[in-house]
NUDO-648227 format. One record per residue: residue in three letters; x, y, z of N, C-alpha, C in turn. Coordinates in steps of 0.1 Angstrom, whole numbers. Layout:
REM NUDO-648227
resn=ALA, n_x=X, n_y=Y, n_z=Z, ca_x=X, ca_y=Y, ca_z=Z, c_x=X, c_y=Y, c_z=Z $
...
END
This chain:
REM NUDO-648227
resn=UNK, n_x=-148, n_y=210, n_z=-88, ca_x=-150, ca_y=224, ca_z=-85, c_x=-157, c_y=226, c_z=-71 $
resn=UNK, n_x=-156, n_y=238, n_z=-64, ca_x=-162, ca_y=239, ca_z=-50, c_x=-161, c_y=252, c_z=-51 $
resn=UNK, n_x=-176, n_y=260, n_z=-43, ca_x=-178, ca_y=272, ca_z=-39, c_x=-191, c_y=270, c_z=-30 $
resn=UNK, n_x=-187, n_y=282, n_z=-24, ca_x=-197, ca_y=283, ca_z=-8, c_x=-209, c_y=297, c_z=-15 $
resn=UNK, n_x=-207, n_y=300, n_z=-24, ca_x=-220, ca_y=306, ca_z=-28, c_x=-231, c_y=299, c_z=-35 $
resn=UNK, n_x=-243, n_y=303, n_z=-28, ca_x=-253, ca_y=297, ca_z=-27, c_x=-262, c_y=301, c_z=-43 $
resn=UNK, n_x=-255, n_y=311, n_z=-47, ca_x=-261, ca_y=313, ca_z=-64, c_x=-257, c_y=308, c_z=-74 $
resn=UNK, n_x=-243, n_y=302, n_z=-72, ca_x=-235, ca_y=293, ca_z=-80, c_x=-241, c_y=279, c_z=-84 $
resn=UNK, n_x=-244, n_y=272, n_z=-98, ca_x=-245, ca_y=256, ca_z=-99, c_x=-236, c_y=255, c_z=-108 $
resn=UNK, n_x=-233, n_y=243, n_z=-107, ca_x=-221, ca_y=236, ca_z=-116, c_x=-228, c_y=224, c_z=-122 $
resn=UNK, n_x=-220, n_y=225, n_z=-134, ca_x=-226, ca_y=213, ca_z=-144, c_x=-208, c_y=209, c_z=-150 $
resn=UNK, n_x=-207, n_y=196, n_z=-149, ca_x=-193, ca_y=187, ca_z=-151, c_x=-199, c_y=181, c_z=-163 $
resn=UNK, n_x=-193, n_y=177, n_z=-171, ca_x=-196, ca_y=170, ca_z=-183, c_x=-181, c_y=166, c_z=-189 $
resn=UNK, n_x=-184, n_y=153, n_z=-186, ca_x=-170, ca_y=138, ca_z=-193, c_x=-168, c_y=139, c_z=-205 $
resn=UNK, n_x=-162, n_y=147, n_z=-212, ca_x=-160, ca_y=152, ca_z=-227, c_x=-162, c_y=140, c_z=-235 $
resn=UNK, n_x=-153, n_y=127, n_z=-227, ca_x=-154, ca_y=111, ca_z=-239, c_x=-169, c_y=106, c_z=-237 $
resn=UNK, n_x=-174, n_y=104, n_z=-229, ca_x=-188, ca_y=99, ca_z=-227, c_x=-201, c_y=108, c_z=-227 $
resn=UNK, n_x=-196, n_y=123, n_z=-229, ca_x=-206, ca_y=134, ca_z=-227, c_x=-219, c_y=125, c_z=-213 $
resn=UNK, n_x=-213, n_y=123, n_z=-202, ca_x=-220, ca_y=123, ca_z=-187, c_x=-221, c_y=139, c_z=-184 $
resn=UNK, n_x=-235, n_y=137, n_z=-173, ca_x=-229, ca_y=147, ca_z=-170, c_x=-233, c_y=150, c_z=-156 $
resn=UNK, n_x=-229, n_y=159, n_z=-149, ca_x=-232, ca_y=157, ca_z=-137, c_x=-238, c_y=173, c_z=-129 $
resn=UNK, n_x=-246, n_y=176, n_z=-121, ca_x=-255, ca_y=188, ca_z=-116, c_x=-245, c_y=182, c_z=-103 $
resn=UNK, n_x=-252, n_y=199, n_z=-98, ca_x=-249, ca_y=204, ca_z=-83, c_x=-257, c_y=189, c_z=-74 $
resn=UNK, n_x=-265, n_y=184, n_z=-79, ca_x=-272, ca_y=174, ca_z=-68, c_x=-268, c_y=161, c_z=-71 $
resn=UNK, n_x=-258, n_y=158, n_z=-79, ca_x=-249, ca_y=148, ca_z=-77, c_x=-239, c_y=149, c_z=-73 $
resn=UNK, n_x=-232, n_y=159, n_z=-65, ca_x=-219, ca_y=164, ca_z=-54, c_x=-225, c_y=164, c_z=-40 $
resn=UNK, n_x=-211, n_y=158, n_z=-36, ca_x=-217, ca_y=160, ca_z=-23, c_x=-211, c_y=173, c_z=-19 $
resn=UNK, n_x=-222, n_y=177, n_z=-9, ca_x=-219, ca_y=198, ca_z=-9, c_x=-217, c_y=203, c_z=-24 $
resn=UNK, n_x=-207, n_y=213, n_z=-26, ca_x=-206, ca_y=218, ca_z=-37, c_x=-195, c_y=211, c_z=-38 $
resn=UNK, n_x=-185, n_y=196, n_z=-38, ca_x=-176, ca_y=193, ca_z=-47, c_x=-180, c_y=183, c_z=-51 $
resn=UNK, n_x=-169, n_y=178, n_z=-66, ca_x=-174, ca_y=169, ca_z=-73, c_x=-163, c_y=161, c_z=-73 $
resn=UNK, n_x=-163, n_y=149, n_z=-74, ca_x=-154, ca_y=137, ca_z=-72, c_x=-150, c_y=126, c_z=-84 $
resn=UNK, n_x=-137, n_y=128, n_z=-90, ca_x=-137, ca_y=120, ca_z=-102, c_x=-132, c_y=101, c_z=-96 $
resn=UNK, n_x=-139, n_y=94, n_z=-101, ca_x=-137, ca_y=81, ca_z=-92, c_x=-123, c_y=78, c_z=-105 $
resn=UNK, n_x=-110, n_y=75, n_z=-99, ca_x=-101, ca_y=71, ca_z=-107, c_x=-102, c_y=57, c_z=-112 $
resn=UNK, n_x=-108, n_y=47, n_z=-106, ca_x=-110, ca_y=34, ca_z=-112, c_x=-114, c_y=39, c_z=-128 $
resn=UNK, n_x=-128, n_y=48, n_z=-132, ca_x=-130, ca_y=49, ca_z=-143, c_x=-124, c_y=55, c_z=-156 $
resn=UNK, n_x=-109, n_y=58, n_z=-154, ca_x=-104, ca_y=66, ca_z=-160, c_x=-92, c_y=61, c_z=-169 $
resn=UNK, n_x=-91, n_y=55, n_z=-176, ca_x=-78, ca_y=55, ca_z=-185, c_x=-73, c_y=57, c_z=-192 $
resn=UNK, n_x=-61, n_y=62, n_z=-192, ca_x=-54, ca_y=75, ca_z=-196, c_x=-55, c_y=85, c_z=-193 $
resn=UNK, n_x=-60, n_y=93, n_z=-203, ca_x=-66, ca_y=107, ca_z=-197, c_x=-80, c_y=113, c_z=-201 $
resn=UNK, n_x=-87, n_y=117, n_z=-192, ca_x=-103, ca_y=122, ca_z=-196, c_x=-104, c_y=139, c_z=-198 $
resn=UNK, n_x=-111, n_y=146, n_z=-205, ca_x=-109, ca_y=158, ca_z=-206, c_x=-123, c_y=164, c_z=-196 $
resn=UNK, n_x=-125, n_y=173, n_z=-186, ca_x=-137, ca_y=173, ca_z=-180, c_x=-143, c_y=192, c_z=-186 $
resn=UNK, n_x=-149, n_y=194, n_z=-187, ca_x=-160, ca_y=204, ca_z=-188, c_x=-166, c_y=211, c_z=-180 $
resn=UNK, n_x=-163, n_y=222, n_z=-172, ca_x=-169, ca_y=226, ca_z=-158, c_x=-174, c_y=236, c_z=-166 $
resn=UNK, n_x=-190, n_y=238, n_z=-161, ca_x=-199, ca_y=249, ca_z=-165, c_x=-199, c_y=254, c_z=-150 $
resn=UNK, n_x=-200, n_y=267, n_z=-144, ca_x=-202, ca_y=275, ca_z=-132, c_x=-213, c_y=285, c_z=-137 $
resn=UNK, n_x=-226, n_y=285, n_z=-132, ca_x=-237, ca_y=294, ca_z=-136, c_x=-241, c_y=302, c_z=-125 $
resn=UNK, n_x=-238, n_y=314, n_z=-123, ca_x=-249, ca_y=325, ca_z=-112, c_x=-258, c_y=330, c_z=-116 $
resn=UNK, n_x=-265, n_y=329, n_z=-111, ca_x=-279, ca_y=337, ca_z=-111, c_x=-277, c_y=349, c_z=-108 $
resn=UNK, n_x=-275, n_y=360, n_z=-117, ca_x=-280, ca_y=376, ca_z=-112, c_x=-288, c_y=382, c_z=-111 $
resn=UNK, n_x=-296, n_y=380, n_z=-109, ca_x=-312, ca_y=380, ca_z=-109, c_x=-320, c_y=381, c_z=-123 $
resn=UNK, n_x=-316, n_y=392, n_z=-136, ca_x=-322, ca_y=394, ca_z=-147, c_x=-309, c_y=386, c_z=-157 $
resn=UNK, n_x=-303, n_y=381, n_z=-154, ca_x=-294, ca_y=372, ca_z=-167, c_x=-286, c_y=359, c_z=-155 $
resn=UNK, n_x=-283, n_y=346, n_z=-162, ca_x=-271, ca_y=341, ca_z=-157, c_x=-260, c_y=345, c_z=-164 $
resn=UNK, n_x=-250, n_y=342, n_z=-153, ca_x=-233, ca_y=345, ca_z=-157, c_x=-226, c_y=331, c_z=-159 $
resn=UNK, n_x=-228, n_y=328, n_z=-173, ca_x=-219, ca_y=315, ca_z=-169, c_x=-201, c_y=314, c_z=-174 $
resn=UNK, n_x=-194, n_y=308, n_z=-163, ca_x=-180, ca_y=307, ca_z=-169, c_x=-175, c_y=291, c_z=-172 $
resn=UNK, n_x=-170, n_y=288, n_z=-181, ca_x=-165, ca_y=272, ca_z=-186, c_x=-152, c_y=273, c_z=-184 $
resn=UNK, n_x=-150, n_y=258, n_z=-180, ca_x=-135, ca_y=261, ca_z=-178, c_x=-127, c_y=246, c_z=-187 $
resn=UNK, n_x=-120, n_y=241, n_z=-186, ca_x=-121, ca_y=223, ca_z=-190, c_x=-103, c_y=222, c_z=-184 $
resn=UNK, n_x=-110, n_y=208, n_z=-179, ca_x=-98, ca_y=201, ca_z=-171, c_x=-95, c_y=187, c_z=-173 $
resn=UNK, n_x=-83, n_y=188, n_z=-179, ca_x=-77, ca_y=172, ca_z=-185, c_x=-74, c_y=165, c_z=-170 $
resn=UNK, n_x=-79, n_y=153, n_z=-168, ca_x=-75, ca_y=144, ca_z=-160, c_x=-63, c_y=137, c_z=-167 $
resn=UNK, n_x=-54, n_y=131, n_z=-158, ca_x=-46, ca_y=123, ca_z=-168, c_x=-47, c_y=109, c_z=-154 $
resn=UNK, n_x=-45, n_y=96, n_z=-157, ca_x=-44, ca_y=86, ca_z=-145, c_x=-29, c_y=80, c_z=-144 $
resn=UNK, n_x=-22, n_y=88, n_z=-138, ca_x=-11, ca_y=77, ca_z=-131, c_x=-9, c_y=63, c_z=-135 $
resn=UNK, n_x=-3, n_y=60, n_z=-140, ca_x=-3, ca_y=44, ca_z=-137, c_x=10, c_y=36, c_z=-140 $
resn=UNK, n_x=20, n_y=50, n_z=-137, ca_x=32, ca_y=41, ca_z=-139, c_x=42, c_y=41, c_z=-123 $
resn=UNK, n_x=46, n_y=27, n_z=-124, ca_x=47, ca_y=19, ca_z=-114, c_x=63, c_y=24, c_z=-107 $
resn=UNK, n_x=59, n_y=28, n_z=-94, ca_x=70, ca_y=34, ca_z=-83, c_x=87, c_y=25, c_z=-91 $
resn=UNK, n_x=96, n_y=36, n_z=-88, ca_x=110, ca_y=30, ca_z=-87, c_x=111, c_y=26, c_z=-72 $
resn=UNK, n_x=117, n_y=9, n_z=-73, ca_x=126, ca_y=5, ca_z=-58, c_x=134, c_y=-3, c_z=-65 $
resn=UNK, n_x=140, n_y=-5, n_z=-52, ca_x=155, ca_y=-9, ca_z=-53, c_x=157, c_y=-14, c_z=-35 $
resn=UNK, n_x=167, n_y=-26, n_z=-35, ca_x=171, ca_y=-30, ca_z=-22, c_x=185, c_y=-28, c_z=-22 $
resn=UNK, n_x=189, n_y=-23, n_z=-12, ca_x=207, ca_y=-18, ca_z=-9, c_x=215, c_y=-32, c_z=-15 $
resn=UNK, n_x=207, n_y=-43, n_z=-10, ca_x=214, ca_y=-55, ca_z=-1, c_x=204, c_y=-70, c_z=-8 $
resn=UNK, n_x=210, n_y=-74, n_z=-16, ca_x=201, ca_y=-92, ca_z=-18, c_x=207, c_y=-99, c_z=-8 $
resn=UNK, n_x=218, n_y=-102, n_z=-3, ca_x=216, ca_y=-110, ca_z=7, c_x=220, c_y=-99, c_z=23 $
resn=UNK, n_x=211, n_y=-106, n_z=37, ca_x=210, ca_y=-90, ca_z=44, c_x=210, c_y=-107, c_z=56 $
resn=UNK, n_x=221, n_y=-104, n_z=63, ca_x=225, ca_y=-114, ca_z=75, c_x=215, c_y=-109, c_z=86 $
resn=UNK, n_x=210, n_y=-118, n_z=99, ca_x=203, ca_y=-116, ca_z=108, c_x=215, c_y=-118, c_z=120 $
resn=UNK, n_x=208, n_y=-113, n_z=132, ca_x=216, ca_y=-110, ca_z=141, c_x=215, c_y=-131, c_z=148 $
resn=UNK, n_x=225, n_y=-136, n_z=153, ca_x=226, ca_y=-144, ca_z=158, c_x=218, c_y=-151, c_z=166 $
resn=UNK, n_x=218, n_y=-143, n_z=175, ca_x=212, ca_y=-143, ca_z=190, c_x=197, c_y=-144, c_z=188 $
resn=UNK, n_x=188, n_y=-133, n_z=180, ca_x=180, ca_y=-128, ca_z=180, c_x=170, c_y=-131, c_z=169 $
resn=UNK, n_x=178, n_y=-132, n_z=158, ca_x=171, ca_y=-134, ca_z=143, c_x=165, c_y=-122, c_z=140 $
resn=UNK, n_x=170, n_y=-111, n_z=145, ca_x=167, ca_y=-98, ca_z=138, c_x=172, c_y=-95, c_z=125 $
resn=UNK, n_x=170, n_y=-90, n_z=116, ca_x=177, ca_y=-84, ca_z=103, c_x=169, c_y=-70, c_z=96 $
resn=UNK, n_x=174, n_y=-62, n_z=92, ca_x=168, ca_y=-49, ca_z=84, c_x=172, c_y=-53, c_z=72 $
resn=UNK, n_x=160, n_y=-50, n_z=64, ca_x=165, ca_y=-46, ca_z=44, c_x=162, c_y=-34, c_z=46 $
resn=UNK, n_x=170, n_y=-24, n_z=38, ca_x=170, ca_y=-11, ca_z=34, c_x=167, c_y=-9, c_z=15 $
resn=UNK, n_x=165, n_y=0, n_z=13, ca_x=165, ca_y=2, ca_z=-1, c_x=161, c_y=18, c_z=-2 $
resn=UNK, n_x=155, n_y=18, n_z=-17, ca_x=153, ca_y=35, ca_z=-23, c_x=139, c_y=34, c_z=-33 $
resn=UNK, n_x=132, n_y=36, n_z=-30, ca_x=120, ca_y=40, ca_z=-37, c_x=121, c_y=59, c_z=-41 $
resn=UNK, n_x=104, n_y=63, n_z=-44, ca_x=102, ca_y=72, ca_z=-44, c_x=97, c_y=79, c_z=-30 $
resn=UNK, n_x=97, n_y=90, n_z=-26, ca_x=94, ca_y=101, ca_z=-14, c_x=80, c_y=93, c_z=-14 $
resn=UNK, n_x=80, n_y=91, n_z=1, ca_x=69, ca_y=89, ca_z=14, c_x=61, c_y=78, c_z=5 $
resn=UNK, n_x=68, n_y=66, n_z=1, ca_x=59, ca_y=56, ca_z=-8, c_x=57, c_y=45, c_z=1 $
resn=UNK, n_x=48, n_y=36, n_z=1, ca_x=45, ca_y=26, ca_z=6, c_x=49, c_y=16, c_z=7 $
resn=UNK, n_x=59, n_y=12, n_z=15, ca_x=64, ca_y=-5, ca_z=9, c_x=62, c_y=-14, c_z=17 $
resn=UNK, n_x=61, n_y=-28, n_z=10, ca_x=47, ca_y=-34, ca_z=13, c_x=56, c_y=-50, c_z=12 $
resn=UNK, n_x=53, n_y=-62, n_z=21, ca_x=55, ca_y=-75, ca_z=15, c_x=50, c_y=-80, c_z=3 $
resn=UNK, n_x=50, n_y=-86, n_z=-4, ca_x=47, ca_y=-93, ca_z=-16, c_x=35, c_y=-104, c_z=-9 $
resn=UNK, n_x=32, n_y=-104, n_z=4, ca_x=21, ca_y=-108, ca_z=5, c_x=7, c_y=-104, c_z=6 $
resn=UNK, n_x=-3, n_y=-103, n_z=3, ca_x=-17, ca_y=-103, ca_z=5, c_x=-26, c_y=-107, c_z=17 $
resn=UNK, n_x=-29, n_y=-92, n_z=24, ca_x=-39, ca_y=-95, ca_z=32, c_x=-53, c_y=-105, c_z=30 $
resn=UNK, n_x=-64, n_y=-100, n_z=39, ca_x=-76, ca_y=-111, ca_z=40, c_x=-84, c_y=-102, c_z=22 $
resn=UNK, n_x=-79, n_y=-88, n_z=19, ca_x=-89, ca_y=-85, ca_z=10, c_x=-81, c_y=-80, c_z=-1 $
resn=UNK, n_x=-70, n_y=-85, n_z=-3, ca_x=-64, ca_y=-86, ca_z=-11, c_x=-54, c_y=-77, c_z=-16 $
resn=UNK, n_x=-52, n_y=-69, n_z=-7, ca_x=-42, ca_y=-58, ca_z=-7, c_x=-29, c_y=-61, c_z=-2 $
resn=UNK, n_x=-18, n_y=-59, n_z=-8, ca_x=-2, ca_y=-59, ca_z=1, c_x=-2, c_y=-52, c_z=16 $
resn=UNK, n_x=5, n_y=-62, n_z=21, ca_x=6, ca_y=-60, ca_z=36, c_x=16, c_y=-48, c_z=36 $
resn=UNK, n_x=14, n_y=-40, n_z=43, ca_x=21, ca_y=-28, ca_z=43, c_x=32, c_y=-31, c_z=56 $
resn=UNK, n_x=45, n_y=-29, n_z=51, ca_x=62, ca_y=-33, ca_z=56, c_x=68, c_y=-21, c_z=62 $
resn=UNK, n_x=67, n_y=-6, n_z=57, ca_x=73, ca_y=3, ca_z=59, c_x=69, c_y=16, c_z=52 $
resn=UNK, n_x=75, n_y=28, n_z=53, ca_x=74, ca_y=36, ca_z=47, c_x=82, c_y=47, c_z=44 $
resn=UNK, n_x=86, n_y=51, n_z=32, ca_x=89, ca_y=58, ca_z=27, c_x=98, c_y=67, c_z=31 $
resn=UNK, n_x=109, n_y=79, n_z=33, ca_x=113, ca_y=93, ca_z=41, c_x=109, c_y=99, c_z=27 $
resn=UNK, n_x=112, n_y=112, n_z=33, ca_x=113, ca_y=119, ca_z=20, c_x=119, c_y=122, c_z=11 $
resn=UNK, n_x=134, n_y=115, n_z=8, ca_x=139, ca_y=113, ca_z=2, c_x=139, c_y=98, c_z=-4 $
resn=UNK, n_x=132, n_y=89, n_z=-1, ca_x=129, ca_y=79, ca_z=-7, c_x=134, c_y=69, c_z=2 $
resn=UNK, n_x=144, n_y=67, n_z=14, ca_x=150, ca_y=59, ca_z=23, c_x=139, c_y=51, c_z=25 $
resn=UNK, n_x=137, n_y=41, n_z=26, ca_x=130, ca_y=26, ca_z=39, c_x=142, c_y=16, c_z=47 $
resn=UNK, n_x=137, n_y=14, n_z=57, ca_x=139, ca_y=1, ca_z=62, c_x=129, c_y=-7, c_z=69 $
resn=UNK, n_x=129, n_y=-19, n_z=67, ca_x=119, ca_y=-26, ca_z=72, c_x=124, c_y=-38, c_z=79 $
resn=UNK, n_x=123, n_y=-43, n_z=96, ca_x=129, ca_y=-48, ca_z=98, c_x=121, c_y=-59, c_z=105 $
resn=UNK, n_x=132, n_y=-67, n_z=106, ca_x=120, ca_y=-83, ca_z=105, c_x=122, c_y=-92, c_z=111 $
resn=UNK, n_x=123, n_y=-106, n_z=120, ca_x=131, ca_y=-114, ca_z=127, c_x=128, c_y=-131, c_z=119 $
resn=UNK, n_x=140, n_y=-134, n_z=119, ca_x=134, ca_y=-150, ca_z=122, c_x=138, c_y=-159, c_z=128 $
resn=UNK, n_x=130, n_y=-170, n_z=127, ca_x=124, ca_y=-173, ca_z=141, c_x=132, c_y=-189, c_z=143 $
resn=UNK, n_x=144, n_y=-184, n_z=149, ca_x=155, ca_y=-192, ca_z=149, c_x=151, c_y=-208, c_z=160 $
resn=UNK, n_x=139, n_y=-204, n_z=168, ca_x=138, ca_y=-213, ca_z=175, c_x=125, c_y=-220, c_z=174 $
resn=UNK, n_x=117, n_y=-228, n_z=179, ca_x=105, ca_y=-235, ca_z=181, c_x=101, c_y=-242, c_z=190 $
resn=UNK, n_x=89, n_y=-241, n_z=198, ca_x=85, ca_y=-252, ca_z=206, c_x=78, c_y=-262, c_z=203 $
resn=UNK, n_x=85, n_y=-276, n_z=206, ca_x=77, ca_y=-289, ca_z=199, c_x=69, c_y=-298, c_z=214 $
resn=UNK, n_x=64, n_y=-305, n_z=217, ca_x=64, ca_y=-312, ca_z=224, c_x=71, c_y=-326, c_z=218 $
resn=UNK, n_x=69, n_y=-331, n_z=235, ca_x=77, ca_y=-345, ca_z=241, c_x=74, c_y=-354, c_z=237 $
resn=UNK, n_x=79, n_y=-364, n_z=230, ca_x=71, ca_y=-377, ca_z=231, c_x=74, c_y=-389, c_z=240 $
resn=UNK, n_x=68, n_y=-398, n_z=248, ca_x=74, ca_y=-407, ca_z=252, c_x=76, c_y=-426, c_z=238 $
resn=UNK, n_x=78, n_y=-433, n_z=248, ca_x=84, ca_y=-441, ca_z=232, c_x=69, c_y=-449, c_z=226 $
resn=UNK, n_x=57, n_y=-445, n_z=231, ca_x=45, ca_y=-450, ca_z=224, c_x=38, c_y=-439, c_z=217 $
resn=UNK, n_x=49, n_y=-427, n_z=214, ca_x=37, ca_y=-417, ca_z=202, c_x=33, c_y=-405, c_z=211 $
resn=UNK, n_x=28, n_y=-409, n_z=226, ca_x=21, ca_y=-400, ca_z=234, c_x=27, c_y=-389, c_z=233 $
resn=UNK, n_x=20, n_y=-378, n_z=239, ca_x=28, ca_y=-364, ca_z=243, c_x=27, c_y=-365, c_z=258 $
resn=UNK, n_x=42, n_y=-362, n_z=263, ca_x=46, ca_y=-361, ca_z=277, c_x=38, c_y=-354, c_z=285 $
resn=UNK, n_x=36, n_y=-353, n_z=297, ca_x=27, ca_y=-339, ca_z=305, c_x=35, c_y=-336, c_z=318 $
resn=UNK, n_x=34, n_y=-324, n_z=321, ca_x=43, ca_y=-326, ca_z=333, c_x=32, c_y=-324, c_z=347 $
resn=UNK, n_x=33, n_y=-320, n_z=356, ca_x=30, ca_y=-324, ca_z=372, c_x=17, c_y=-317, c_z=368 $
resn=UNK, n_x=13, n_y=-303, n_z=362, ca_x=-1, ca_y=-298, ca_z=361, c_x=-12, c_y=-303, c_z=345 $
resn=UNK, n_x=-2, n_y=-315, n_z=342, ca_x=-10, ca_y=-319, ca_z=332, c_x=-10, c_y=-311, c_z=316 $
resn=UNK, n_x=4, n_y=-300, n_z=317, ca_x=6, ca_y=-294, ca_z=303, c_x=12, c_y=-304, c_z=299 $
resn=UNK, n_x=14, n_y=-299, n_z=282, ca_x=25, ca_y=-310, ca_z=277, c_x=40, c_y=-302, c_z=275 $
resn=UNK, n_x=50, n_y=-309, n_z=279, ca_x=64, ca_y=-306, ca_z=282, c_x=69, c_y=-306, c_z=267 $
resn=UNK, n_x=70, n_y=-290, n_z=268, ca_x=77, ca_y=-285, ca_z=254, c_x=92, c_y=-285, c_z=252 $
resn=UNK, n_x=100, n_y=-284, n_z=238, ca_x=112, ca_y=-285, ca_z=241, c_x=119, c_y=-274, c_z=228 $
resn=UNK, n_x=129, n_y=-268, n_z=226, ca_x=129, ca_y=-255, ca_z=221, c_x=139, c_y=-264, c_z=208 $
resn=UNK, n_x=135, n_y=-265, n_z=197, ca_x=143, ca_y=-269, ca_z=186, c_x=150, c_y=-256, c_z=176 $
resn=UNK, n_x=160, n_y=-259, n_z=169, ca_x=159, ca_y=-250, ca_z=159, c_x=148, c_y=-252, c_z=146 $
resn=UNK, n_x=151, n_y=-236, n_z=143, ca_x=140, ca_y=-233, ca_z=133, c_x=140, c_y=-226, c_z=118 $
resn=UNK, n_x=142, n_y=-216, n_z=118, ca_x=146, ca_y=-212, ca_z=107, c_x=163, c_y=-207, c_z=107 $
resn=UNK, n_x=166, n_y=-208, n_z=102, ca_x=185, ca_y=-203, ca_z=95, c_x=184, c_y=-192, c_z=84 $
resn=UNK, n_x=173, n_y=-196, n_z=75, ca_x=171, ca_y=-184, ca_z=64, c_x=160, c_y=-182, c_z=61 $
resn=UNK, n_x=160, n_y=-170, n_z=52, ca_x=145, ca_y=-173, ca_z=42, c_x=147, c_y=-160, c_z=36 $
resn=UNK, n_x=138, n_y=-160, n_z=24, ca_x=133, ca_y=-151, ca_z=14, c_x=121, c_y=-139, c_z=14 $
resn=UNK, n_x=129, n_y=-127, n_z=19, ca_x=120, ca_y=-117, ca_z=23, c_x=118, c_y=-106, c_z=9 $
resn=UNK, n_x=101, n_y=-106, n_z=0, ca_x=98, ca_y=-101, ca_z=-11, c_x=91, c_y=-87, c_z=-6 $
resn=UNK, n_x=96, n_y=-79, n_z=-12, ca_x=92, ca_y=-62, ca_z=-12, c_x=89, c_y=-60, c_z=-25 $
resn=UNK, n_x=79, n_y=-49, n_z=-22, ca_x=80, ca_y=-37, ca_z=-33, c_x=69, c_y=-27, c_z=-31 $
resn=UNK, n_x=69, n_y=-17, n_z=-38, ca_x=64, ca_y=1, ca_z=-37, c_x=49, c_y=-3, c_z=-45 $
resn=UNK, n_x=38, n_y=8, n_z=-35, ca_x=26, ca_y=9, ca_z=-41, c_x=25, c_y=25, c_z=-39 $
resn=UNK, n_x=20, n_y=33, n_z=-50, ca_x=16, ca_y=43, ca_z=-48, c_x=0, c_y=47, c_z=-44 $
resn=UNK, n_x=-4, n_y=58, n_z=-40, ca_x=-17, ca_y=61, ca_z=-42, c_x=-26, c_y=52, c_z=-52 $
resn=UNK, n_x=-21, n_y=51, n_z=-60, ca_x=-31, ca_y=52, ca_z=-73, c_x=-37, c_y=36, c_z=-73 $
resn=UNK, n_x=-21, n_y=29, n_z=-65, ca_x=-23, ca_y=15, ca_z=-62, c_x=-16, c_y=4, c_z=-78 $
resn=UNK, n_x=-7, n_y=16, n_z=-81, ca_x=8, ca_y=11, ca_z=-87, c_x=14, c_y=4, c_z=-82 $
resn=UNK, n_x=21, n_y=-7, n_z=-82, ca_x=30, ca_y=-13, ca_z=-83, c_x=41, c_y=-13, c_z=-87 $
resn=UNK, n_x=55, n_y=-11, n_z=-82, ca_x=66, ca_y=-22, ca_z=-88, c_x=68, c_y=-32, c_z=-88 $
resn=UNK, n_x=81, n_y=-32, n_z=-97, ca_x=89, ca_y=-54, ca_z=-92, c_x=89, c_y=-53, c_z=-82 $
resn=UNK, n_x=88, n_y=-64, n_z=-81, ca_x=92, ca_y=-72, ca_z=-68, c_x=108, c_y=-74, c_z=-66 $
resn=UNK, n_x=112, n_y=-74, n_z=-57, ca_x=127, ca_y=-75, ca_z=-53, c_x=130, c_y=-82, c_z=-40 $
resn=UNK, n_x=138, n_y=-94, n_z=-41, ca_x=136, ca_y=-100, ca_z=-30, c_x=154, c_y=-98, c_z=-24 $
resn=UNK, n_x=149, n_y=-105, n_z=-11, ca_x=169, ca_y=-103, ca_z=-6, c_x=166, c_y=-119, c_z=4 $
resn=UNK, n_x=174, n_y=-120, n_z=5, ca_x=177, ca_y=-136, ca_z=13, c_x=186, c_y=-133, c_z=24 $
resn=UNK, n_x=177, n_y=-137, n_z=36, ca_x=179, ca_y=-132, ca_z=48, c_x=187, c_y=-146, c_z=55 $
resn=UNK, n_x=203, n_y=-143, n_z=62, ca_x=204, ca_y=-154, ca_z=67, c_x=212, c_y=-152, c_z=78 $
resn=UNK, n_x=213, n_y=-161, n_z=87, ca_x=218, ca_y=-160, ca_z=103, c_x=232, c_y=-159, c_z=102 $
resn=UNK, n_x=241, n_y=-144, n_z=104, ca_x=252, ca_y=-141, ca_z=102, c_x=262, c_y=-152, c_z=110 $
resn=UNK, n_x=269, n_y=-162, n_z=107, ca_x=279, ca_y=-167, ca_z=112, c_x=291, c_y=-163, c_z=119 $
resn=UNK, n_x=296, n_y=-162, n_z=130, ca_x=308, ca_y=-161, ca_z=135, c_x=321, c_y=-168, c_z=126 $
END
């Protein structure tokens, strides 16, 4: 609840745990339900009291939370998605839900999916990616050493490197839903 009159207090009360909460636990006049603590659905209790000078006016209202927690639709066009030759470029496309988040199947430093793309409003992504067809190794001569050339670097030499691999997606919402995972296998389009 939120209002800018200054004669108004609000009292919230958690129907399942009868909590309850005053105007001086909001910051300003709104109050904030933390969704971590919510499963399923909570029923909330809003008391609004004015002061009119010789009586209060109070109005109740009650408001079912319910928590989200079912897990985005995706989908990929394409399991296997060729890269460009030359370049090791390749796109996966697919279909989720409108403006969803999609994310590698890998984990940042705090534990969240690395975010890949995002959403249209019709649910389109593509996320596009290279790999890394080439590498620099150094030289060796025939005792083990690494070569150096006239300024004392070591003389690199460009080998191949990757030909394929397995690129894992999938959709997080708000809430921090999940879908499957769905992977496509990415590989260097042959002539």
């Amino acid at each position: 609840p939120s209002c800018d009159d200054e004669n108004v207090t609000f009292t919230v009360t958690r129907m399942d745990t009868g909590a309850e909460c005053t105007d001086t636990d909001f910051t300003g006049k709104e109050y904030c339900i933390d969704n971590e603590e919510i499963i399923g659905s909570v029923m909330f209790k809003i008391d609004a009291a004015m002061n009119k000078g010789t009586y209060t006016d109070i109005t109740t209202k009650y408001l079912l939370v319910e928590k989200d927690d079912t897990a985005p639709m995706f989908s990929l066009d394409e399991t296997v998605v060729f890269a460009d030759p030359e370049t090791g470029a390749y796109t996966i496309t697919g279909l989720t839900e409108p403006n969803m988040k999609v994310c590698l199947n890998e984990e940042d430093y705090y534990g969240n999916p690395i975010e890949a793309a995002t959403a249209d409003e019709t649910g389109r992504f593509s996320y596009t990616g290279m790999l890394e067809l080439t590498k620099l190794i150094p030289v060796y001569d025939e005792e083990g050493r690494i070569q150096v050339d006239e300024n004392d670097e070591p003389i690199m030499v460009s080998v191949p490197n990757e030909s394929s691999k397995l690129v894992s997606l999938l959709a997080e919402d708000e809430n921090g839903n999940r879908s499957a995972v769905e992977s496509a296998s990415v590989t260097v389009k042959r002539e």
